[in-house]
C-alpha positions in Angstrom: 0.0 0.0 0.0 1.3 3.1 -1.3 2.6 5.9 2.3 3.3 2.8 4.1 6.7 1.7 5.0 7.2 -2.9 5.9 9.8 -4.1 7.7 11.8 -6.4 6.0 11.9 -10.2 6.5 8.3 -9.8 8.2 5.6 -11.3 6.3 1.8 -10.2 6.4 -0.6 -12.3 8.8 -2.9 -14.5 6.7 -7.1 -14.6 7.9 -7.4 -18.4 8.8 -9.3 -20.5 11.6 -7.0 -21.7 14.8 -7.2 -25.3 15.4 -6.3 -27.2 18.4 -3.5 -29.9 19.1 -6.3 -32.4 19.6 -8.0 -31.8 16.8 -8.2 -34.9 14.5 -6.0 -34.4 11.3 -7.7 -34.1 7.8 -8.4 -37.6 6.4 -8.5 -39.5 9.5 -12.1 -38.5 10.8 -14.4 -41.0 11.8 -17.3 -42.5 10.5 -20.8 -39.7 11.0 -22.6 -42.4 12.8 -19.9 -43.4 15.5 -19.4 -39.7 16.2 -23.5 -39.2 17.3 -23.8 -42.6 18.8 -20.8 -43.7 20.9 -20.9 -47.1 21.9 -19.5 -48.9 25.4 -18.1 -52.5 25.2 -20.8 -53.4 27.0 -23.6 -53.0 25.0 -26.1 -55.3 23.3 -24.9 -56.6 19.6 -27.1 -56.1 17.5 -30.0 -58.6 16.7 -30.1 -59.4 20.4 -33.1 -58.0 22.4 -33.4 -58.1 26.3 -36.8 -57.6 28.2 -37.5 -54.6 30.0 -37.0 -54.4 33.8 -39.9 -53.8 35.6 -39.7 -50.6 38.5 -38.5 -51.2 41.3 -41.4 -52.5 44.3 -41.2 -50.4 47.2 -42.1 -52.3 50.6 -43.4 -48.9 51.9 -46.8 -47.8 51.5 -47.4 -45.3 49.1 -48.1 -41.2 51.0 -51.4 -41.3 49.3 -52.6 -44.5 50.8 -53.3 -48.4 49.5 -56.3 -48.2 46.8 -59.2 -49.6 47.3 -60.1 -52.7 45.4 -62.5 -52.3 43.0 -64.9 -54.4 44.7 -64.5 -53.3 47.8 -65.5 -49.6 46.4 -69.4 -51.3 45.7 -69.4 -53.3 48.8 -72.0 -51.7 51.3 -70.5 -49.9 54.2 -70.4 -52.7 56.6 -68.5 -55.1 54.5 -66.0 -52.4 53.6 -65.4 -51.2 56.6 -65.9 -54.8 58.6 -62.2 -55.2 55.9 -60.4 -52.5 57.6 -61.3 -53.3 61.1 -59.2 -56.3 61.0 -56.1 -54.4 58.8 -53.3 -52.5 60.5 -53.4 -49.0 60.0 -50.0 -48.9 57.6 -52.5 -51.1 55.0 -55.5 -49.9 55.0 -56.7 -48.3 51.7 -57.4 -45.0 51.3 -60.6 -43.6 51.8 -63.3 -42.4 49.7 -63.8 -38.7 50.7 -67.2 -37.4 51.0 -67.0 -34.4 48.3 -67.7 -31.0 50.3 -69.5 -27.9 48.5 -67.8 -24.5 47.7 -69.4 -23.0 50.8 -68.9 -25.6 53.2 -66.4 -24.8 56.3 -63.5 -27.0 56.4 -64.3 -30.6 58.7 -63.6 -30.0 62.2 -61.8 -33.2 63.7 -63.0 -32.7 67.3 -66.7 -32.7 66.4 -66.1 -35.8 63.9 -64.5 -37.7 67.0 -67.3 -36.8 69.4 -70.2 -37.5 66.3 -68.1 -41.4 66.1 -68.0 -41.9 69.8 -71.9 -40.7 70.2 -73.0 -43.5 67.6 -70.9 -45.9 68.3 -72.4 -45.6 72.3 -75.7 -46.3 71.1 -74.7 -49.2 69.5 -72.9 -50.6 72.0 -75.5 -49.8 74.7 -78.1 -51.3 72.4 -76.2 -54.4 72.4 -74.7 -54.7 69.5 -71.5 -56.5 68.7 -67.9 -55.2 69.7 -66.9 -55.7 65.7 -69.8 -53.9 64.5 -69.9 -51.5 67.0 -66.2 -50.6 65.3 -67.2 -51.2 62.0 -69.7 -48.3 62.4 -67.5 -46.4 63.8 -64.7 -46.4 61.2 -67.6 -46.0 58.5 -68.2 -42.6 60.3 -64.6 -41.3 60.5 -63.6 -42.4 57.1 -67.2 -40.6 55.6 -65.4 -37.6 56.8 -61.6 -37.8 55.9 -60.2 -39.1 58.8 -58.3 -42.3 57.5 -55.5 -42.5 60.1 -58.3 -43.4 62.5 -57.9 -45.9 65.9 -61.0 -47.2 67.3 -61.3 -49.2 70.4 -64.2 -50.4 71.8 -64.5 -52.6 75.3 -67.4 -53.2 77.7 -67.9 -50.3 78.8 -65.8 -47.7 77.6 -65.2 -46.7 73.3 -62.4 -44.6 72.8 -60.9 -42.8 68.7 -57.7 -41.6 68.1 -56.8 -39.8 65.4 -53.3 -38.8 64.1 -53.3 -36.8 60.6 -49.6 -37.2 59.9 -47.0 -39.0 61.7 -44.9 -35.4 62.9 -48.7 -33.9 64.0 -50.4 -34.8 67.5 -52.6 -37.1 68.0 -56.3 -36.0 68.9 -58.0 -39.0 71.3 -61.7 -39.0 72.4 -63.2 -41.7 75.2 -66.7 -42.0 76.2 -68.3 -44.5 79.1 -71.1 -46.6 78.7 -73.0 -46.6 82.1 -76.5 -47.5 81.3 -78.0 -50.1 79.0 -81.1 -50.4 77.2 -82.9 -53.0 74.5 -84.5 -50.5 71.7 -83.7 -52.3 68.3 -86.1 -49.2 66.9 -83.1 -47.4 67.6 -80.4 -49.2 66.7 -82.0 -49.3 63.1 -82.7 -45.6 63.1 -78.3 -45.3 64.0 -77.4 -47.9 61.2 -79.5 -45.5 58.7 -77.5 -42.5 60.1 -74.6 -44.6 59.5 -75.4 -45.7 55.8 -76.6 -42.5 55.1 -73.3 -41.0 56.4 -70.8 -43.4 54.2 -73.0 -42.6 51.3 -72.0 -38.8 51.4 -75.8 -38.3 52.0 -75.6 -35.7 55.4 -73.3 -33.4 56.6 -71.8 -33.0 60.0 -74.3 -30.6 61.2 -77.1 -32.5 59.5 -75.5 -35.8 61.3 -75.8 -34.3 64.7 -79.1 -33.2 64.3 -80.5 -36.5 63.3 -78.6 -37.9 66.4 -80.2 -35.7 68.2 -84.2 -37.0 67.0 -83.1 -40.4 67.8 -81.8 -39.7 71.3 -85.1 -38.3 72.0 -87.6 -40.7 70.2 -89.9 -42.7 72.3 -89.9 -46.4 72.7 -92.4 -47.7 70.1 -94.1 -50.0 73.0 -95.7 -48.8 76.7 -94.7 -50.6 80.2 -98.1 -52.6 80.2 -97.6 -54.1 77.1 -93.8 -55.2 77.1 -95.5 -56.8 80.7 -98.1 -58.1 78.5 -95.6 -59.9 76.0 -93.3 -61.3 78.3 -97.0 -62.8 80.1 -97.9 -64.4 76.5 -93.8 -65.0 75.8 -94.3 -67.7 79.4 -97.3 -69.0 78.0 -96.0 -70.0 74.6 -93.0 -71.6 76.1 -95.1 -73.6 78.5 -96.9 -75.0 75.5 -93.5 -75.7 73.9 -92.9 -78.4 76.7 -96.4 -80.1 77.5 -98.4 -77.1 78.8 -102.2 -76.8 78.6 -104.4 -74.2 78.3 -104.8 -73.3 81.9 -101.2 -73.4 82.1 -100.8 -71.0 79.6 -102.8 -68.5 81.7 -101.5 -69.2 85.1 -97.6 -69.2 83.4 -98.6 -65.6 81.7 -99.6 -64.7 84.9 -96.3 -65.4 86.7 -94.4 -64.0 84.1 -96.7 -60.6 84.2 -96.3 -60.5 88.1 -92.6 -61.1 87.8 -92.0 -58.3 85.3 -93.9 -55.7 87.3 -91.6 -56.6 90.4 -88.9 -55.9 88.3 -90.2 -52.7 86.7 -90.7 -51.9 90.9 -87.0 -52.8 91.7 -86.2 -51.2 88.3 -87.6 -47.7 89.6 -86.7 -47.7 93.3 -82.8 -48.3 92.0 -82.6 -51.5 92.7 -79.5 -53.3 90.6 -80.3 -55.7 88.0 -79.1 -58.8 89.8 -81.8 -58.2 92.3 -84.3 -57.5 89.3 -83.5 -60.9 88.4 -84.3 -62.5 91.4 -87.7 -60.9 92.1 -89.0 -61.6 88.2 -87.9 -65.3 88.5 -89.5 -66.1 91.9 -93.0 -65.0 90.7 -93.9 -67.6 87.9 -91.4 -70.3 90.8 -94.0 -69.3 93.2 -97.2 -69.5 90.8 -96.0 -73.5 89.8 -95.1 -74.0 93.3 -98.7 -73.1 94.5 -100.5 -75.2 91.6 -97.9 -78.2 92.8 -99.6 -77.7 96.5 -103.3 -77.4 95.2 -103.0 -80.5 92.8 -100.6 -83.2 93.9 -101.3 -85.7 91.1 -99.0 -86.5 88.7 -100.6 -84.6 85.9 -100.7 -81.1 87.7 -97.2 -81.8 88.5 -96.5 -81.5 84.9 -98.6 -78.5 84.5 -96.3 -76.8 87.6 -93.3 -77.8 85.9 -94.3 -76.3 82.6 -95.8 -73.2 84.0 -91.9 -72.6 85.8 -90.2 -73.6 82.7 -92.4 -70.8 80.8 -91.4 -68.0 83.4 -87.8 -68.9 82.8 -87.9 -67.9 78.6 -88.3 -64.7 79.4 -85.7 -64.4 81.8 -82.7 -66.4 80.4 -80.3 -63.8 78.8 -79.9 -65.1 74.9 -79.3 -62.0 73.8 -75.9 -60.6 76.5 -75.1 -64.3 75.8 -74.7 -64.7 71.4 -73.0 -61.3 72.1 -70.6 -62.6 74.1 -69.8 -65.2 72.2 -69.6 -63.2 69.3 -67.1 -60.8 70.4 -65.0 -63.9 71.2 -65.2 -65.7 68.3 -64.1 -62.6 66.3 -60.9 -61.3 68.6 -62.2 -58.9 71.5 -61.6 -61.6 74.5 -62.3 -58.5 77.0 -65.2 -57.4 75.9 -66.5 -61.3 75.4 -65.1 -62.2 78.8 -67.3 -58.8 80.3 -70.4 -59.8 78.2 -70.1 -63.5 79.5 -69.2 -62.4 83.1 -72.5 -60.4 82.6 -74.4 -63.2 81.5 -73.4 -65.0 84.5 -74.7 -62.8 87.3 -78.0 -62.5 85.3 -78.1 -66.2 85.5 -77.2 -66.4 89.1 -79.6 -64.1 89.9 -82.5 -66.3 88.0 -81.1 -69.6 90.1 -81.3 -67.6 93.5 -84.8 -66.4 92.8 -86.3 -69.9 91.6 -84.1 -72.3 93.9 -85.2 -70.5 96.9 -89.0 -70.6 96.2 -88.2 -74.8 95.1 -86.9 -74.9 98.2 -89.2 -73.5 100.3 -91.5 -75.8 98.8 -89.7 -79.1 99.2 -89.2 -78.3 102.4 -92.9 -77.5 102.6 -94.0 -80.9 101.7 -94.6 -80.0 97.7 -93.8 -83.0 95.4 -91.9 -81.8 92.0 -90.6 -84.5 90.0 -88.1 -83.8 87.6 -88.8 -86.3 85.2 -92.8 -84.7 84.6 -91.9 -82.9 81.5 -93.6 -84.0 78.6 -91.6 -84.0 75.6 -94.3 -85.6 73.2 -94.6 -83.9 70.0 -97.4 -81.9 69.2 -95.9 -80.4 65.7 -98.7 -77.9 65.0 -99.4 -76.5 68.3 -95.8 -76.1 69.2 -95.1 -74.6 65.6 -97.8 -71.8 66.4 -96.7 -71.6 70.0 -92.9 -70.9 68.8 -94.2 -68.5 66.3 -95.8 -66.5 69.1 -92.7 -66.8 71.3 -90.8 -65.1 68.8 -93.8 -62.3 67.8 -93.6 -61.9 71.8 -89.7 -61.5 71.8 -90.2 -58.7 68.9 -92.4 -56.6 71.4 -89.6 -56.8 74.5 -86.7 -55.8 72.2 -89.0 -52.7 71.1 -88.4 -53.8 67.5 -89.5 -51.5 64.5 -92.8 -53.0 63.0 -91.3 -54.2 59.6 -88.8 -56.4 61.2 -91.6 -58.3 63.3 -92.9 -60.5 60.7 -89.9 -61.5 59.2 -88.0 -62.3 62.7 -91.5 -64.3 64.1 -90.9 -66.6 61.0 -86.9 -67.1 61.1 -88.2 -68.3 64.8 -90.7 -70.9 63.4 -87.9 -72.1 60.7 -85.8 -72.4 63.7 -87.8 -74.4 65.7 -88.6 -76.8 62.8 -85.2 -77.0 62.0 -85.0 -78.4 65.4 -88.3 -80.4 65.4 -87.2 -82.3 62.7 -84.0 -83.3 63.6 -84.6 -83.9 67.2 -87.9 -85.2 67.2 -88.2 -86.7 64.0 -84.7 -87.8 63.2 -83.9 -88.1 67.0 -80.8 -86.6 66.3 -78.9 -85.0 70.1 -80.5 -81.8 71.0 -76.7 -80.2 70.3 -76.8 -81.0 66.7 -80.3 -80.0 66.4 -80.2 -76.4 68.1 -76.7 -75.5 66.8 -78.0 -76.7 62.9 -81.6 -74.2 64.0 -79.3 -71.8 65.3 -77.3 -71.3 62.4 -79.9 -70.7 59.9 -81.4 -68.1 62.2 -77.5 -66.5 61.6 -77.6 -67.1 58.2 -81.2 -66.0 57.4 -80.8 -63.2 60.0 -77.4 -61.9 58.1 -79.2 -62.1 54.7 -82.0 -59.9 55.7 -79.6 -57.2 57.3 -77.7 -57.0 54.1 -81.2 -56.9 52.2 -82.2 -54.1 54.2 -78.8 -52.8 55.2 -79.4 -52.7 59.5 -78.3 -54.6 62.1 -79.0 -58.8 62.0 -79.8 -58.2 66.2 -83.6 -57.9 65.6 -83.9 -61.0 62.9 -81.9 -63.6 65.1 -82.4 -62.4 68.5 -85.9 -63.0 68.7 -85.7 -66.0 66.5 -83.4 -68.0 68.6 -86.0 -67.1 71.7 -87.7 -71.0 71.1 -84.1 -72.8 71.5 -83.6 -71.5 74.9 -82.7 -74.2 77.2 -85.5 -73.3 79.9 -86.6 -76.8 80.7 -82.6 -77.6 81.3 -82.5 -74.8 83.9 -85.6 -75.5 85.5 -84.7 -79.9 85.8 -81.0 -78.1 87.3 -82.3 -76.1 90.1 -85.2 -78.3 90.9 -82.1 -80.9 91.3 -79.9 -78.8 93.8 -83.3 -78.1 95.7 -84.1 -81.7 96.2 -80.4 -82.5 96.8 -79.5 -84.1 94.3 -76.3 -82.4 93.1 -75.0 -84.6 90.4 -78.3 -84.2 88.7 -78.4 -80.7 88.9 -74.9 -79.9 87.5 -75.7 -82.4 84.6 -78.8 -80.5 83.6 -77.2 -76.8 84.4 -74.2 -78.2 81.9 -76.6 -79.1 79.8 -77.9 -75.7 79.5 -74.7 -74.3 79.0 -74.2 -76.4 76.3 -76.9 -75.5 74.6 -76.7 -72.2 75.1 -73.0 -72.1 73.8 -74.6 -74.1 70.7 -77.5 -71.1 69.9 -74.3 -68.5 70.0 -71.7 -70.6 68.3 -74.3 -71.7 65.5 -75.9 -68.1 65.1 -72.2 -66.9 64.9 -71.5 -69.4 62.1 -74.3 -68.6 60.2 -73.6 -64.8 60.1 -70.0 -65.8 58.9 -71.4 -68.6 56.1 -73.2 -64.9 54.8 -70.6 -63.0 54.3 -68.7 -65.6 53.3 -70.1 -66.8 49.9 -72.5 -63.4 49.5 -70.7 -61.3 46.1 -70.3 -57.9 46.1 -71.2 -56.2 42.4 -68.4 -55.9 40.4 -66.0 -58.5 42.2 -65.8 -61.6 40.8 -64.9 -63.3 44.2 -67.1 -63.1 47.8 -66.1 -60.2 49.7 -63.5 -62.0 52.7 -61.9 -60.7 55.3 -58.5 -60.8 57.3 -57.9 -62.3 60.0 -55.6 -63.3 62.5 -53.6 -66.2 62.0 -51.1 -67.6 64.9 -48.7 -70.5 65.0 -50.4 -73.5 66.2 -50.1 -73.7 70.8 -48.6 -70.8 70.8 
């Protein structure tokens, strides 16, 4: 360029790119498809496949809970919640929330605790189950969100925890059960509530309202006639085992007299062992007094039918199948209460009837124990079991549309048990545990039908299996001395007693058992505990 003076020797700089020391010298590069895809030593050759690995299984359960099967989503509330009873809490599904509306406040836990505990007292004091009592319970909670839920329920005290995360605090209710009372009206009315609850049907405040109405409802039957149908209960079951018709009367009679002692006791405070004993020595007294009048051997068999009536309507069948209910199914201290229960009920029928034997035998009244006739009368005893049962309805204050069908599971029952003892003269074991069972089984279908409580289809049902004339042959032993023959009869009652519970147990079981829910292709079962053998 022309003004500008170059140094000589130096050379202009030439415009090319800089390339590295590592670069890779012209004519050696590799291959386009080696340079995307760099392969290991280690892989695959080609023409080889290998099958996918599935994800790892984590032995933890999931934050948002264990599914529900899809089955178990259809089941009714009692089955579905009956499943998680007997699962720990780390397995239980998750529940199905209720869905709340735009303008609805946030679920206070407190009030959900106290609304579980509220229901499940009237269950429990109505006498239902320990298992449904929780079942009900956990149906409640879970209605409302509260999955991490602990229910436990004992004689006479139910207590909820609830614990929304595992860093949070738990929040624990407990509530006492001090007074009892048979109202199966009731105990309906609270399995609606409960159904209607699980079904996302009522809200909280709605729930406590409705709680409220059955709180204050009145019994469906008056004083004078429960007194009326335990006097027609004592008849009926007099005609069971021989009586006539004047011993129908005079055994209603008893019984009446009896029951308004009790209501007496009842209202001066009097506890309900003492209750016992006066209602039992009334129809004792009115057979003892026949036995004086006409000392034949006939009448004699009219004054041991006319006690053996009195004693139906005492013997505690239903405290009992409860007891052994609980038992079968895992709560040994609320079983062992119920039983322990059942026992001083019972001791307080053998003080009250034992003393007035007593007095008599001493007195120069003959009883013989071996008066009671056990000929068959099919059709009168059918119709007098059928009114034993309608008569059991009335004392448990049953709603009207259960009577009907619970008066005829107790005339299947006692056929059942005509047939095979009578008939096929069969032991009286087999034949009230086979009678027994299909009261459980027919009583469990019905409460699914219907979706209540089984108590008012197989309590009143299993009224004409009651081992009266057992208990009655047992004391009038110990009162004439005779001690071996007394505890033989006595266990003989206990037998059969445990047969009624143990069979109407099974039956309830055999329902649930093979019944299908929609939608599952298998019967709905249930968990339970399973231990090494004699340990």
């Amino acid at each position: 360029m022309a003004g500008e003076s170059r140094r000589p020797g130096v050379e202009e700089p030439v415009d090319q790119e800089t390339t590295s020391g590592f670069a890779i010298p012209e004519g050696l590069a590799a291959p386009a498809a080696e340079q995307e895809h760099p392969t290991s030593e280690f892989a695959v050759p080609e023409g080889l496949t290998v099958a996918p690995r599935p994800a790892p299984r984590s032995e933890f359960t999931p934050a948002q809970g264990i599914p529900a099967p899809a089955g178990l989503r259809n089941a009714p509330w009692q089955d579905r919640m009956r499943s998680l009873v007997r699962l720990p809490l780390a397995e239980r599904p998750a529940p199905e929330r209720v869905p709340q509306g735009e303008d609805e406040a946030p679920i206070s836990v407190p009030r959900v605790l106290d609304l579980t505990l509220r229901i499940g007292e009237l269950l429990l004091a109505g006498g239902e189950g320990a298992e449904d009592v929780e079942a009900a319970m956990f149906g409640v909670a879970h209605a409302y969100g509260l999955d991490r839920s602990e229910v436990t329920v004992t004689f006479t005290l139910i207590s909820v925890t609830h614990q929304p995360s595992l860093v949070d605090p738990p929040v624990s209710l407990s509530r006492t059960v001090r007074r009892r009372g048979t109202d199966y009206t009731r105990l309906a009315a609270v399995f609606r509530l409960v159904d209607d609850i699980s079904s996302g049907e009522v809200t909280l405040e709605e729930a406590y309202g409705r709680l409220a109405t059955i709180r204050r409802n009145r019994h469906p039957f008056t004083k004078w006639q429960l007194t009326l149908a335990s006097g027609l209960l004592a008849g009926a079951a007099s005609t069971l085992v021989g009586g006539h018709w004047q011993v129908f009367l005079l055994a209603a009679v008893g019984a009446m007299l009896g029951d308004r002692l009790a209501w007496l006791a009842a209202g001066r405070g009097v506890p309900e062992f003492y209750q016992f004993v006066a209602a039992a020595m009334a129809p004792a007294m009115v057979g003892v007094l026949w036995a004086a009048v006409h000392p034949s051997g006939a009448d004699e068999r009219q004054a041991a039918a006319m006690i053996t009536g009195g004693l139906f309507a005492l013997i505690p069948g239903r405290a009992l199948v409860a007891g052994v209910q609980d038992g079968l199914t895992g709560y040994y201290l609320t079983a062992s209460a119920r039983l322990l229960e059942v026992v001083y009920l019972s001791v307080g029928i053998v003080c009250g009837v034992l003393a007035v034997l007593y007095v008599g035998e001493t007195s120069g009244v003959s009883l013989d124990p071996d008066v009671l006739d056990r000929a068959t009368r099919p059709t009168l005893q059918l119709g007098a079991a059928l009114l034993l049962s309608l008569t059991f309805c009335v004392l448990l204050q049953q709603a009207r549309p259960s009577v009907i069908p619970a008066t005829l599971n107790g005339g299947v029952a006692w056929l059942i048990y005509g047939a095979m003892h009578d008939t096929a003269r069969l032991s009286p074991f087999a034949a009230t545990a086979v009678g027994a069972g299909m009261v459980g089984l027919f009583g469990q279908l019905l409460a699914r039908y219907r979706s209540t409580s089984s108590l008012p289809y197989v309590t009143a049902a299993i009224g004409p299996l009651l081992p009266g004339s057992a208990v009655y042959l047992g004391l009038l032993g110990f009162a004439q001395g005779n001690v071996d023959a007394g505890i033989q009869n006595l266990l003989t009652a206990v037998t059969l007693a445990l047969a009624i519970a143990i069979g109407v147990n099974l039956g309830g079981e055999m329902a649930r058992l093979f019944i299908r829910i929609p939608g599952q292709a298998a019967p709905l079962g249930r968990r339970g505990a399973k231990r090494t053998r004699g340990f």
